[in-house]
mmCIF file of the N, C-alpha and C atoms, coordinates in Angstrom:
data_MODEL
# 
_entry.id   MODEL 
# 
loop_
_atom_site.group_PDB 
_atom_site.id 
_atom_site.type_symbol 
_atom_site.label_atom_id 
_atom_site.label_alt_id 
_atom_site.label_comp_id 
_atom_site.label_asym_id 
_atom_site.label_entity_id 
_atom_site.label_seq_id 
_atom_site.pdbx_PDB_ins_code 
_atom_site.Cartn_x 
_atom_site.Cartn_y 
_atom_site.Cartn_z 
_atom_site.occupancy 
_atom_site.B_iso_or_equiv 
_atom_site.pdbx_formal_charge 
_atom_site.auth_seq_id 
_atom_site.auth_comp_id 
_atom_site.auth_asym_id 
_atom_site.auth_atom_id 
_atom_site.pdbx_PDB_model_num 
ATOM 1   N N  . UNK A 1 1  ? 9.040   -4.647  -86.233 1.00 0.00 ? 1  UNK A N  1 
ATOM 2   C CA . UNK A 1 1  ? 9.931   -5.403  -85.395 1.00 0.00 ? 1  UNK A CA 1 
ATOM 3   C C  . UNK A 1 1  ? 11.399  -5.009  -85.582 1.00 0.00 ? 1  UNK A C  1 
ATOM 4   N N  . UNK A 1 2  ? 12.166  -4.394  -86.432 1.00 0.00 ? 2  UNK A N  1 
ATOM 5   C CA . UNK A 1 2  ? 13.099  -4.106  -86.720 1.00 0.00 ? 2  UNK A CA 1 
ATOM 6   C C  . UNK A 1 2  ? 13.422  -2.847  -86.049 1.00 0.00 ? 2  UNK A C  1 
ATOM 7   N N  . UNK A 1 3  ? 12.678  -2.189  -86.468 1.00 0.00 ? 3  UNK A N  1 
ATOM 8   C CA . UNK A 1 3  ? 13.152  -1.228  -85.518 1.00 0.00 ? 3  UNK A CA 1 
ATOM 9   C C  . UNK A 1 3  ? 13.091  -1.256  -83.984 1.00 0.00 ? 3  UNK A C  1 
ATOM 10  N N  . UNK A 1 4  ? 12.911  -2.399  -83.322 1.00 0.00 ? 4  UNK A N  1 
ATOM 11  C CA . UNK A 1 4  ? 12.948  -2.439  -81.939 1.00 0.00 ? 4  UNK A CA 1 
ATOM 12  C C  . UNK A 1 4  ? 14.223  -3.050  -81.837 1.00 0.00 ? 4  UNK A C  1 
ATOM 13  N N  . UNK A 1 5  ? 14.809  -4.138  -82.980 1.00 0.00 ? 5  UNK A N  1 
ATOM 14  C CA . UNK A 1 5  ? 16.008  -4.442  -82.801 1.00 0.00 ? 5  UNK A CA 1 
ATOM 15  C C  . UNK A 1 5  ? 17.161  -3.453  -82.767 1.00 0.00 ? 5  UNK A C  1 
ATOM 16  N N  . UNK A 1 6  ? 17.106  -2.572  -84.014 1.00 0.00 ? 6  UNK A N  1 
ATOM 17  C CA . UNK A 1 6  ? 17.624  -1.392  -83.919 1.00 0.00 ? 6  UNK A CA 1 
ATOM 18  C C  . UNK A 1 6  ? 18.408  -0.212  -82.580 1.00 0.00 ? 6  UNK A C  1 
ATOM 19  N N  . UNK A 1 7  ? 17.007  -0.164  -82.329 1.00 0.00 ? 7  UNK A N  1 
ATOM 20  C CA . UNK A 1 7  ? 16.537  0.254   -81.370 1.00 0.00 ? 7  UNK A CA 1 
ATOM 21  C C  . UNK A 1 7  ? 17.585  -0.173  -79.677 1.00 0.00 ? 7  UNK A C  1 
ATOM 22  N N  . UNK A 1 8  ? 17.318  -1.385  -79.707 1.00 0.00 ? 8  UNK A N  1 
ATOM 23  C CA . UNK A 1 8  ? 17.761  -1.825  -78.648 1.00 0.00 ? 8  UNK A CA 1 
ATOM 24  C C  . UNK A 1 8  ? 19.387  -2.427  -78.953 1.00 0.00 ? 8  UNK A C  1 
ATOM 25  N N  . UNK A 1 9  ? 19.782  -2.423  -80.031 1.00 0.00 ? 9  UNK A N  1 
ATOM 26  C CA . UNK A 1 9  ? 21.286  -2.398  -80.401 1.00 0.00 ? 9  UNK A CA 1 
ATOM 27  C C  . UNK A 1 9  ? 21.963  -1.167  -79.772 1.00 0.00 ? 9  UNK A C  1 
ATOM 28  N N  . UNK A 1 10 ? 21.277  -0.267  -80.284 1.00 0.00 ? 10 UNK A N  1 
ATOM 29  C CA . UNK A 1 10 ? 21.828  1.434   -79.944 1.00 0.00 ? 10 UNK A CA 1 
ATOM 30  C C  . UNK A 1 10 ? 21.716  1.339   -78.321 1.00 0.00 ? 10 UNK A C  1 
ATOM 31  N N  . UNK A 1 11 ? 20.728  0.993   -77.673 1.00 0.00 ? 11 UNK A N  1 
ATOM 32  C CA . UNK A 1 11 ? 20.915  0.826   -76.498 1.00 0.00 ? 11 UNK A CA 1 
ATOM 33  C C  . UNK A 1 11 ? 21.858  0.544   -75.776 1.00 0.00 ? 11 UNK A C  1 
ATOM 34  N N  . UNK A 1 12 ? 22.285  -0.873  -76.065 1.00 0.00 ? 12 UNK A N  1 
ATOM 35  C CA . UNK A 1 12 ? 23.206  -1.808  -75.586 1.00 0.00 ? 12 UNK A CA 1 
ATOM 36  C C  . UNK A 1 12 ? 24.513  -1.707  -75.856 1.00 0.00 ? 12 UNK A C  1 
ATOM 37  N N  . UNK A 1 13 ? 24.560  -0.883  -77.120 1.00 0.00 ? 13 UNK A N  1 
ATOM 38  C CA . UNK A 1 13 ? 25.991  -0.049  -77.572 1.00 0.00 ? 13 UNK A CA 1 
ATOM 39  C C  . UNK A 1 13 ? 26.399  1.310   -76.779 1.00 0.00 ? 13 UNK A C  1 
ATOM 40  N N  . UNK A 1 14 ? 25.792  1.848   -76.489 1.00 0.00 ? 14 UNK A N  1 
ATOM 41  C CA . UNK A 1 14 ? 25.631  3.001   -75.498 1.00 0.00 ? 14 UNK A CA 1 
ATOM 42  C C  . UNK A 1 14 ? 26.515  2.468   -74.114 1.00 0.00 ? 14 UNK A C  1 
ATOM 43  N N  . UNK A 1 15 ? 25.435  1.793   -73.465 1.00 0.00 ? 15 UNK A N  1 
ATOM 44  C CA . UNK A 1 15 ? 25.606  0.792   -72.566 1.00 0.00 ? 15 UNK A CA 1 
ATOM 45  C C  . UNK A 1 15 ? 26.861  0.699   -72.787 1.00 0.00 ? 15 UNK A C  1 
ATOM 46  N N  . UNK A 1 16 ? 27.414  -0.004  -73.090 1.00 0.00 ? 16 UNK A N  1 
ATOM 47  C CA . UNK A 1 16 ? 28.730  -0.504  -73.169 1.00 0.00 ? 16 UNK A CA 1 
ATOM 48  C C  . UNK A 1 16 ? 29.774  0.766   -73.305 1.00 0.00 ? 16 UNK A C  1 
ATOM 49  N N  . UNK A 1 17 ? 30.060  1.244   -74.262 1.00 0.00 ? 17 UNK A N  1 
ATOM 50  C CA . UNK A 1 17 ? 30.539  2.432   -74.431 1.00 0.00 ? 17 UNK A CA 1 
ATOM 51  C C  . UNK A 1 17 ? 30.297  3.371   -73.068 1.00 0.00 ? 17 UNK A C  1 
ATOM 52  N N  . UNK A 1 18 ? 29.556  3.275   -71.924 1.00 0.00 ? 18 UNK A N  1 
ATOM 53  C CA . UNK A 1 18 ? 29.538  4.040   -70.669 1.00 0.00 ? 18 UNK A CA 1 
ATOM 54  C C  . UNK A 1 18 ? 30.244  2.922   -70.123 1.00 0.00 ? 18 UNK A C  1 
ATOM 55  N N  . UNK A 1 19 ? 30.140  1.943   -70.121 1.00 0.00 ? 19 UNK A N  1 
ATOM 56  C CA . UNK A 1 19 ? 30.621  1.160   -69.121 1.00 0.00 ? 19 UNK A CA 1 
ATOM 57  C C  . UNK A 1 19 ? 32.415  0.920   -69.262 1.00 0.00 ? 19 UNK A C  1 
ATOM 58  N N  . UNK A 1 20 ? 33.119  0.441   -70.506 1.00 0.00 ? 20 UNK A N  1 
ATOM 59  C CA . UNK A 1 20 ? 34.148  0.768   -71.448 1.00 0.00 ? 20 UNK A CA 1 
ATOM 60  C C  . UNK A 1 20 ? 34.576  2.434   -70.703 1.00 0.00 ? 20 UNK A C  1 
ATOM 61  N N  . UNK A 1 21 ? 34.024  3.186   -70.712 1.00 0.00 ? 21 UNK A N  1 
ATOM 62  C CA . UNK A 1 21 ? 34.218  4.709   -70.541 1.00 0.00 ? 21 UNK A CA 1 
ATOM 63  C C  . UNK A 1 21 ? 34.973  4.871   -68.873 1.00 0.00 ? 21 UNK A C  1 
ATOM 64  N N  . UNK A 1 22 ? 34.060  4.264   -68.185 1.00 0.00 ? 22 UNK A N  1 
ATOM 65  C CA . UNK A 1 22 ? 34.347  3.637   -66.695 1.00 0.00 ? 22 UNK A CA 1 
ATOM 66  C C  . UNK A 1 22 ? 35.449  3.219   -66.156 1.00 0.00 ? 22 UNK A C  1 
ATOM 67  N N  . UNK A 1 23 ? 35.254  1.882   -66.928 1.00 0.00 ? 23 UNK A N  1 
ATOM 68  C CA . UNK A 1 23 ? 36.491  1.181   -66.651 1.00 0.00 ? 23 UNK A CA 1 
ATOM 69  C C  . UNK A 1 23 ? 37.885  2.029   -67.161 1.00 0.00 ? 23 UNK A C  1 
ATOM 70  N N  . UNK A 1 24 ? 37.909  2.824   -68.229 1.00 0.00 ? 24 UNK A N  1 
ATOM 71  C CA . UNK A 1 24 ? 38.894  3.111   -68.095 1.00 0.00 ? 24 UNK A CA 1 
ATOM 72  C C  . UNK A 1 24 ? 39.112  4.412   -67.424 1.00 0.00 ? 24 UNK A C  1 
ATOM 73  N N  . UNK A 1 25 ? 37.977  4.933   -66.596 1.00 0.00 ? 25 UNK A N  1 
ATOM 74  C CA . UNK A 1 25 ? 38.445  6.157   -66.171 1.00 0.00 ? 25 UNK A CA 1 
ATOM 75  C C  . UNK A 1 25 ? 39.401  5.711   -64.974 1.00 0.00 ? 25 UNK A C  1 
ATOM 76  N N  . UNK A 1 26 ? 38.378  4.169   -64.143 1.00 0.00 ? 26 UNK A N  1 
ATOM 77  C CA . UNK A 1 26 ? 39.055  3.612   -62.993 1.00 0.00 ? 26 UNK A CA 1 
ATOM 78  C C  . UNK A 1 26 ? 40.085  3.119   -63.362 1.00 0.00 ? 26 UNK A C  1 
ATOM 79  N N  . UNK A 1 27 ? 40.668  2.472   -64.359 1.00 0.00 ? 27 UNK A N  1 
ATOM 80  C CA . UNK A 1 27 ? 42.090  1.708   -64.818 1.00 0.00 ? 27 UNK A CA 1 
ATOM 81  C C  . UNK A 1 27 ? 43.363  3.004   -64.922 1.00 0.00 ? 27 UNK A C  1 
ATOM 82  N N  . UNK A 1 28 ? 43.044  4.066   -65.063 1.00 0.00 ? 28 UNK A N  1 
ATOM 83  C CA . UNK A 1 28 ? 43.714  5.233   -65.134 1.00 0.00 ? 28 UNK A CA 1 
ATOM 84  C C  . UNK A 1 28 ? 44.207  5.777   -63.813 1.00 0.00 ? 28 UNK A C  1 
ATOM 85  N N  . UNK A 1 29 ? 42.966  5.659   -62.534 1.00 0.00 ? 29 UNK A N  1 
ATOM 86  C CA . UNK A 1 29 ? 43.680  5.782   -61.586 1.00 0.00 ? 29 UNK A CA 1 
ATOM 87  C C  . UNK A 1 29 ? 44.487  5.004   -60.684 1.00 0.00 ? 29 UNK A C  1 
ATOM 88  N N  . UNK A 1 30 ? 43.753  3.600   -61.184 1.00 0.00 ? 30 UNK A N  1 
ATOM 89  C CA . UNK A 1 30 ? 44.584  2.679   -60.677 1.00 0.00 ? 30 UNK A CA 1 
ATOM 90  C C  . UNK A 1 30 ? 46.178  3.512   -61.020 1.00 0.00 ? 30 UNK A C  1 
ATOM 91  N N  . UNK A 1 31 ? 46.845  3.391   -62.450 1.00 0.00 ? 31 UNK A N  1 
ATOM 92  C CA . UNK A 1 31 ? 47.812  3.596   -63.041 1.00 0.00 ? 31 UNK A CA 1 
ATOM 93  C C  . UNK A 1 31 ? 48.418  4.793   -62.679 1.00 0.00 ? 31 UNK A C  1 
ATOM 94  N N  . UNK A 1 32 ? 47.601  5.859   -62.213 1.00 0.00 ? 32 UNK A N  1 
ATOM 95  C CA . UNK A 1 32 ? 48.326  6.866   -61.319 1.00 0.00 ? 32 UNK A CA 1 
ATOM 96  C C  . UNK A 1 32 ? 48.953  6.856   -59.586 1.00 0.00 ? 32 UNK A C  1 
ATOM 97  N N  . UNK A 1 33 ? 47.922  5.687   -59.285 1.00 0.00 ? 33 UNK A N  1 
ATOM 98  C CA . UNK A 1 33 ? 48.151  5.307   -58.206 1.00 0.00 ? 33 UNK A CA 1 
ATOM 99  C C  . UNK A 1 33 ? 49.453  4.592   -57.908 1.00 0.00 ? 33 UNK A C  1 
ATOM 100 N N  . UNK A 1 34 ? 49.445  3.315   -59.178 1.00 0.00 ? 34 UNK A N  1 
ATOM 101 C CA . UNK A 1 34 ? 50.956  2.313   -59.385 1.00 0.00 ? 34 UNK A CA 1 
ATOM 102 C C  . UNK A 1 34 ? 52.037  2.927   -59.871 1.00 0.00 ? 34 UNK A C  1 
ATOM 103 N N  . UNK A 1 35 ? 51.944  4.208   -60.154 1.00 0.00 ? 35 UNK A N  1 
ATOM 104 C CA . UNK A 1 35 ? 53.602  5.103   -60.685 1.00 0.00 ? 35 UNK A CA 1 
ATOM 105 C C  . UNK A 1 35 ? 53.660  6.034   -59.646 1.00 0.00 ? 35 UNK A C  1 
ATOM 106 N N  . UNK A 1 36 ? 52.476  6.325   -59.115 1.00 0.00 ? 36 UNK A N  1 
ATOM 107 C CA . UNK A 1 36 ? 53.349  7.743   -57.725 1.00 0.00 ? 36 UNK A CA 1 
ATOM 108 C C  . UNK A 1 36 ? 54.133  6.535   -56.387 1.00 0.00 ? 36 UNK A C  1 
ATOM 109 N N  . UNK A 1 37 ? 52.937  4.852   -56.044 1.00 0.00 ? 37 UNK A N  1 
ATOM 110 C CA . UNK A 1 37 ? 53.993  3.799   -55.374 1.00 0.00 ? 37 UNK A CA 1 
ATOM 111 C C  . UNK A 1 37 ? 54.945  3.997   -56.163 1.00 0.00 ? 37 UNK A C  1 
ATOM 112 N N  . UNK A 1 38 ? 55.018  3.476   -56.775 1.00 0.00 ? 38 UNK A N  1 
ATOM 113 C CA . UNK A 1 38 ? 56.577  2.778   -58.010 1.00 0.00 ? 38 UNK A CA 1 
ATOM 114 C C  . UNK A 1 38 ? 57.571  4.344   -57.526 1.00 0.00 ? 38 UNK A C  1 
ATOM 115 N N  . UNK A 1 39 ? 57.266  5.491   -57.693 1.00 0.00 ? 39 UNK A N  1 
ATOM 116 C CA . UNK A 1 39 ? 58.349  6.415   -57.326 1.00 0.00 ? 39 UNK A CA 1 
ATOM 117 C C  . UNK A 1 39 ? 58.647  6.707   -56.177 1.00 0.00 ? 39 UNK A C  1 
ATOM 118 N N  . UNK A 1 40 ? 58.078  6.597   -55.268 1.00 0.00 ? 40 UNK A N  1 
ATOM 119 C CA . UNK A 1 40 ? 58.141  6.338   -53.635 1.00 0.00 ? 40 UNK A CA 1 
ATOM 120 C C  . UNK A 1 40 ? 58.788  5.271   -53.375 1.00 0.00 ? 40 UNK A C  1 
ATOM 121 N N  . UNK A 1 41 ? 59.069  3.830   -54.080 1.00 0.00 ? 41 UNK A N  1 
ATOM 122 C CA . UNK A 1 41 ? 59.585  2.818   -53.673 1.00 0.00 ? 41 UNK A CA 1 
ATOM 123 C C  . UNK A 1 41 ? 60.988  2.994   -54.147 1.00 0.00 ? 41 UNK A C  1 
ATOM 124 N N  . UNK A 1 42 ? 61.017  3.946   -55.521 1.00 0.00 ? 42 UNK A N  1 
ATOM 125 C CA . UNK A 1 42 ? 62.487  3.983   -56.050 1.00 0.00 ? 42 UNK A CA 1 
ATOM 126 C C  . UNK A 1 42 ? 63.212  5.037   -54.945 1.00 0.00 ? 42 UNK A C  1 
ATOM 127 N N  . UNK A 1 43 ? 62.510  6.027   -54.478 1.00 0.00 ? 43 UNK A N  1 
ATOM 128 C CA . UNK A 1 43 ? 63.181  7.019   -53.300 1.00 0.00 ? 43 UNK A CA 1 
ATOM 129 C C  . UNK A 1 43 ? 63.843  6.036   -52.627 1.00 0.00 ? 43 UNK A C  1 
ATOM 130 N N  . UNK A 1 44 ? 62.615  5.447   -52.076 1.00 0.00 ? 44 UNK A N  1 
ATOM 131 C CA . UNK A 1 44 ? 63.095  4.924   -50.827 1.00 0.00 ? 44 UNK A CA 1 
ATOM 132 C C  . UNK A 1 44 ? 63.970  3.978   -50.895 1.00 0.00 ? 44 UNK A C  1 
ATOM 133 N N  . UNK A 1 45 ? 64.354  3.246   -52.127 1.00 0.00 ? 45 UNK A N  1 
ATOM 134 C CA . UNK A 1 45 ? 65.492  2.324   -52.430 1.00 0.00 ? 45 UNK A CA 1 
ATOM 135 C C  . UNK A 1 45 ? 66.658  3.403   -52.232 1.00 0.00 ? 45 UNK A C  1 
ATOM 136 N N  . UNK A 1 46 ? 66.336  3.876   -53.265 1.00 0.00 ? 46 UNK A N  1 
ATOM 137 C CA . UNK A 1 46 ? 68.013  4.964   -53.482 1.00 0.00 ? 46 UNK A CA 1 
ATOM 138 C C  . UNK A 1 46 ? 68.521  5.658   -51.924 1.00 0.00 ? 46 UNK A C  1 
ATOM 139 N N  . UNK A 1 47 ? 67.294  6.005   -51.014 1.00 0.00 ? 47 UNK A N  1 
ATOM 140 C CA . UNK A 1 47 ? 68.096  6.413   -49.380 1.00 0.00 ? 47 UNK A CA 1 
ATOM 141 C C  . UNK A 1 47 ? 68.744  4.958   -49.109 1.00 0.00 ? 47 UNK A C  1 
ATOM 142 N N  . UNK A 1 48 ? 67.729  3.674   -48.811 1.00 0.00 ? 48 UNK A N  1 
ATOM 143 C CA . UNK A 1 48 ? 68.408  2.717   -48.013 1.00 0.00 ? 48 UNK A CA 1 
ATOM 144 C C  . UNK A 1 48 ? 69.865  2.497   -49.133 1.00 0.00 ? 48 UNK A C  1 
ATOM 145 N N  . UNK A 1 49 ? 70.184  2.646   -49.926 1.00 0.00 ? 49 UNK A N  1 
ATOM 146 C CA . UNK A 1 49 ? 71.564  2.378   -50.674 1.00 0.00 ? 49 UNK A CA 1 
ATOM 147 C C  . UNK A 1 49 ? 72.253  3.186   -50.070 1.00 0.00 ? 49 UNK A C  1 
ATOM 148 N N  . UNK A 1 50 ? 72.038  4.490   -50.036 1.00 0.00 ? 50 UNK A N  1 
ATOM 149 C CA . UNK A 1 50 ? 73.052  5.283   -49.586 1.00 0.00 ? 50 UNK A CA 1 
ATOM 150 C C  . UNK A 1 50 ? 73.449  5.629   -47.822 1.00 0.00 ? 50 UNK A C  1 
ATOM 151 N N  . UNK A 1 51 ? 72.118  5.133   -47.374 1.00 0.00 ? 51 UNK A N  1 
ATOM 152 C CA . UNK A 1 51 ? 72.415  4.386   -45.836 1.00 0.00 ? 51 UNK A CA 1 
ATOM 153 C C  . UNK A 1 51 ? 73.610  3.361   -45.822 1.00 0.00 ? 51 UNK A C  1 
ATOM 154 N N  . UNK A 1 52 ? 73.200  2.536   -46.687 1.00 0.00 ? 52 UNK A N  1 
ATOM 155 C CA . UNK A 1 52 ? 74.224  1.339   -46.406 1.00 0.00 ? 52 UNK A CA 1 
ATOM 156 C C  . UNK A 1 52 ? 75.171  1.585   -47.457 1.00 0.00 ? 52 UNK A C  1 
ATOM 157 N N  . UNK A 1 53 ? 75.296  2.232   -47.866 1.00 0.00 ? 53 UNK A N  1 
ATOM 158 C CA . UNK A 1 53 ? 76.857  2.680   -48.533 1.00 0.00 ? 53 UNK A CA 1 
ATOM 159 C C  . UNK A 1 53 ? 77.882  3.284   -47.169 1.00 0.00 ? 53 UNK A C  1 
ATOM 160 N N  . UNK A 1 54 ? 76.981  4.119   -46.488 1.00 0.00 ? 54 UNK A N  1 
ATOM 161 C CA . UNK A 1 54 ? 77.659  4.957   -45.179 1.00 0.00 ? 54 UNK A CA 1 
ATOM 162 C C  . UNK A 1 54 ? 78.075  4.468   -44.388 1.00 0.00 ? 54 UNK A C  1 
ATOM 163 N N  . UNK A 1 55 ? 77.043  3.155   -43.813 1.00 0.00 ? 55 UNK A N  1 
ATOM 164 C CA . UNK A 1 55 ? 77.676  1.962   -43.047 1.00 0.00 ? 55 UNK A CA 1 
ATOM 165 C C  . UNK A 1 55 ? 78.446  1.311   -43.232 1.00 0.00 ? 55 UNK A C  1 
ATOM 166 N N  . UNK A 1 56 ? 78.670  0.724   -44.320 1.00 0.00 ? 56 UNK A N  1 
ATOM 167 C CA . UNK A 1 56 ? 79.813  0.309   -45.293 1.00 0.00 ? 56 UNK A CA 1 
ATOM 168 C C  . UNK A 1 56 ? 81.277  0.960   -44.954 1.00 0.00 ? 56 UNK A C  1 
ATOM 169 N N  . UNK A 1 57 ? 81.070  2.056   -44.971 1.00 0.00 ? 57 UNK A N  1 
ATOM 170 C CA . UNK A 1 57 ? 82.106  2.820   -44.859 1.00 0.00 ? 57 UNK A CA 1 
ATOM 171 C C  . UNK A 1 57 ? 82.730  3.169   -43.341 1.00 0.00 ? 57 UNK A C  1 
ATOM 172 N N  . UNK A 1 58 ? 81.653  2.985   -42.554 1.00 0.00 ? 58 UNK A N  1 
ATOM 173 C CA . UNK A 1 58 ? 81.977  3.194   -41.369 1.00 0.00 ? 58 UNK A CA 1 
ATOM 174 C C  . UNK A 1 58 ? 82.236  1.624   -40.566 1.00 0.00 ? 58 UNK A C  1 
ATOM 175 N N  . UNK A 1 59 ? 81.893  0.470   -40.930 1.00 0.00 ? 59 UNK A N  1 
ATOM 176 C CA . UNK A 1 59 ? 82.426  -0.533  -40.733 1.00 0.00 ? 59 UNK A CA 1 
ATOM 177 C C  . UNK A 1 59 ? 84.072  -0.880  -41.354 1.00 0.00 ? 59 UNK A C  1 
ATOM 178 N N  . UNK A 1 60 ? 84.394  -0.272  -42.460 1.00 0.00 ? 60 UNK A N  1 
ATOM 179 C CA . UNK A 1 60 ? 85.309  -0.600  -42.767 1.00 0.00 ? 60 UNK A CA 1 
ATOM 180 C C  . UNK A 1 60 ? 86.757  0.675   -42.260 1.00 0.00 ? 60 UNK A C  1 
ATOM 181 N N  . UNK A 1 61 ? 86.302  1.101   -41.529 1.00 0.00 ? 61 UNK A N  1 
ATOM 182 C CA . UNK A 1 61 ? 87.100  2.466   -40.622 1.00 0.00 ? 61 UNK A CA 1 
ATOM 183 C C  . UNK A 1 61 ? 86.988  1.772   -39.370 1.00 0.00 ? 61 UNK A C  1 
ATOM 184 N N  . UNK A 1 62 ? 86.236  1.022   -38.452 1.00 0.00 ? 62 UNK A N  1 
ATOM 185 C CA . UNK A 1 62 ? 86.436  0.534   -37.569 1.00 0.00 ? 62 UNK A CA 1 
ATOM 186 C C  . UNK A 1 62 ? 87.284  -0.778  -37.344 1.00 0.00 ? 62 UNK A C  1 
ATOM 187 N N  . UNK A 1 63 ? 87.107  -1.399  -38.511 1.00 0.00 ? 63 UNK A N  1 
ATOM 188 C CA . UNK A 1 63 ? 87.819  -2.881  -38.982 1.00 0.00 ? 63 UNK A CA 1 
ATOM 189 C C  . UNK A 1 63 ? 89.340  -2.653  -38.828 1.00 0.00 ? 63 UNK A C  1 
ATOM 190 N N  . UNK A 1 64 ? 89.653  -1.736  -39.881 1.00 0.00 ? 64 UNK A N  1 
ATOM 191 C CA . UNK A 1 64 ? 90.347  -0.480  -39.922 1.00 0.00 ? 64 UNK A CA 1 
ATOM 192 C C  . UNK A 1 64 ? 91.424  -0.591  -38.596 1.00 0.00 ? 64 UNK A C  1 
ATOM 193 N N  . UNK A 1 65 ? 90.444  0.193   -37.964 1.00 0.00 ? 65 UNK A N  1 
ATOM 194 C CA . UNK A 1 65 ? 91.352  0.850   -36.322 1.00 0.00 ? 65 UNK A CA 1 
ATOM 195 C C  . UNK A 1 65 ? 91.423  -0.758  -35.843 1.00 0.00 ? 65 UNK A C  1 
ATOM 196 N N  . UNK A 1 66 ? 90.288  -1.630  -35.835 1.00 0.00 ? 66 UNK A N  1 
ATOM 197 C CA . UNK A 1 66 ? 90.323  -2.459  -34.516 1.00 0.00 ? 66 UNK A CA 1 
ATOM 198 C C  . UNK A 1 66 ? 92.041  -3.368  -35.192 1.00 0.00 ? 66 UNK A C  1 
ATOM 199 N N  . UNK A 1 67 ? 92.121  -3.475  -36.662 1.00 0.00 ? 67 UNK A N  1 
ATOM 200 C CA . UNK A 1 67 ? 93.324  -4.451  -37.086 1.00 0.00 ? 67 UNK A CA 1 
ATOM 201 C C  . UNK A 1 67 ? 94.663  -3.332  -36.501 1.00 0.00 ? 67 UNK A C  1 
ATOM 202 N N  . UNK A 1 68 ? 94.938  -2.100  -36.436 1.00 0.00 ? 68 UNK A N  1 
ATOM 203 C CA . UNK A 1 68 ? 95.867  -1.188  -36.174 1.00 0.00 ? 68 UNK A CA 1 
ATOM 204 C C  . UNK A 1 68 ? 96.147  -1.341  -34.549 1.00 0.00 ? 68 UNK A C  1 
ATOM 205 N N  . UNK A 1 69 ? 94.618  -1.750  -34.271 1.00 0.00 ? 69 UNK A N  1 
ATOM 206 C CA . UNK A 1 69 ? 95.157  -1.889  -32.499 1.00 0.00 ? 69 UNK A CA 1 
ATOM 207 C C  . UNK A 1 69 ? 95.579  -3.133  -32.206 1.00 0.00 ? 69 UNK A C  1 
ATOM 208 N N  . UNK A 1 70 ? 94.848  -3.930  -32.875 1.00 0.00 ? 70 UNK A N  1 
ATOM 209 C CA . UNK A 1 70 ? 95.352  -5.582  -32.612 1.00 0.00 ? 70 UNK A CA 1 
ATOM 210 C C  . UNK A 1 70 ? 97.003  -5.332  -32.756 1.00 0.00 ? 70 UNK A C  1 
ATOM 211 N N  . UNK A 1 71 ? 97.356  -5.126  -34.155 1.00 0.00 ? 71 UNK A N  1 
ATOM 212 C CA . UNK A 1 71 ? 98.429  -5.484  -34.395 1.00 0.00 ? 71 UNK A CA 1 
ATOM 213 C C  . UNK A 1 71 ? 99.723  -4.495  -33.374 1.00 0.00 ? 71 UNK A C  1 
ATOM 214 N N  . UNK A 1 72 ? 99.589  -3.022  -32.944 1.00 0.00 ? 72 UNK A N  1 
ATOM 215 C CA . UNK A 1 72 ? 100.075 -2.606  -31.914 1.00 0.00 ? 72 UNK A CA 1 
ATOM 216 C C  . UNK A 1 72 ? 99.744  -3.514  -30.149 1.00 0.00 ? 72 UNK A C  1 
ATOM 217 N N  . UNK A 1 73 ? 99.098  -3.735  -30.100 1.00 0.00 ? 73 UNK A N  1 
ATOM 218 C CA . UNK A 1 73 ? 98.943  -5.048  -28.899 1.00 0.00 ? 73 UNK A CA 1 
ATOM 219 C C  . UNK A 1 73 ? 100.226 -6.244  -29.178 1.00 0.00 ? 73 UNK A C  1 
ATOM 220 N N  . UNK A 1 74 ? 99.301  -6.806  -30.290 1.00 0.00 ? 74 UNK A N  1 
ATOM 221 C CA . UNK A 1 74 ? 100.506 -7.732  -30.735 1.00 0.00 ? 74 UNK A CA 1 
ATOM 222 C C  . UNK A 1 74 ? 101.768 -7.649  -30.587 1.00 0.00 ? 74 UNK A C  1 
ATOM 223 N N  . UNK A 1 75 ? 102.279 -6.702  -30.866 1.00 0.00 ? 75 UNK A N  1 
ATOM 224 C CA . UNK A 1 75 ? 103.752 -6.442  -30.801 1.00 0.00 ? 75 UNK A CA 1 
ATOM 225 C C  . UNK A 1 75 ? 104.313 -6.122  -29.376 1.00 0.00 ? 75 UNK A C  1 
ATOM 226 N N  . UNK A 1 76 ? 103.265 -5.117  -28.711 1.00 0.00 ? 76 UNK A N  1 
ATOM 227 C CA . UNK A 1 76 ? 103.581 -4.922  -27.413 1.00 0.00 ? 76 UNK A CA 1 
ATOM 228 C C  . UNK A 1 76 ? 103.152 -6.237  -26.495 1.00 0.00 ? 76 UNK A C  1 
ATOM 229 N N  . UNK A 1 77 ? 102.304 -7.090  -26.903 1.00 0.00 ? 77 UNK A N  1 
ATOM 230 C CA . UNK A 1 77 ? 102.281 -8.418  -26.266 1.00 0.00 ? 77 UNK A CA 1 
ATOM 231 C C  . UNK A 1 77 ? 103.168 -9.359  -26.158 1.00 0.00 ? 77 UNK A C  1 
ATOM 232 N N  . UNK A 1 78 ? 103.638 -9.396  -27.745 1.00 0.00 ? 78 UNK A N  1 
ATOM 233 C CA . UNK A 1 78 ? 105.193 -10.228 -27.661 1.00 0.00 ? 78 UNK A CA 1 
ATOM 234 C C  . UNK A 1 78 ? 106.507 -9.858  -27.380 1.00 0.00 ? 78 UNK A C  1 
ATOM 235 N N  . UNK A 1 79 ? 106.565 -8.445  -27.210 1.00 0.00 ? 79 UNK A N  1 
ATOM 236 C CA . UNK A 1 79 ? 107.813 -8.206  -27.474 1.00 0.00 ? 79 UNK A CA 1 
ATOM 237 C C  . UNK A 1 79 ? 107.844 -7.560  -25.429 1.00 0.00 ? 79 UNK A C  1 
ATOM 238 N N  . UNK A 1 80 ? 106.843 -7.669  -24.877 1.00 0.00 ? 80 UNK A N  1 
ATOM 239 C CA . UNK A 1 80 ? 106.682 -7.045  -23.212 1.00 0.00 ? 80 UNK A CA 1 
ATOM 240 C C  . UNK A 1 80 ? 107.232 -7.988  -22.624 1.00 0.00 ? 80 UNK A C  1 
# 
């Protein structure tokens, strides 16, 4: 009888150890999968920043002109 216990320990240790083996082959790609997203999401952060850095810049060049024209109006408004 012992040796069927034996027996079927080694089994069930096996067993496991394939299954253990598995899981982490799949947990691995998960993890290759969540760092090539994760670096695609940091790209794509760092363009939209530098999108809206540009806009930024180009709103504040129009702000810019539109206060330079106001205030030439202005003067030619009050002083016409």
């Amino acid at each position: 009888m012992p040796k069927k216990k034996s027996s079927l320990n080694n089994v069930v240790e096996t067993n496991n150890g394939i299954r253990i083996s598995y899981h982490e082959k799949v947990c691995a790609e998960r993890m290759k999968t969540l760092f090539k997203k994760i670096d695609e999401m940091s790209t794509d952060i760092r363009e939209l920043r530098a999108d809206m850095n540009q806009k930024k810049g180009a709103v504040n060049i129009l702000v810019g002109v539109a206060g330079v024209l106001g205030a030439i109006l202005g003067y030619y408004i009050s002083n016409g």
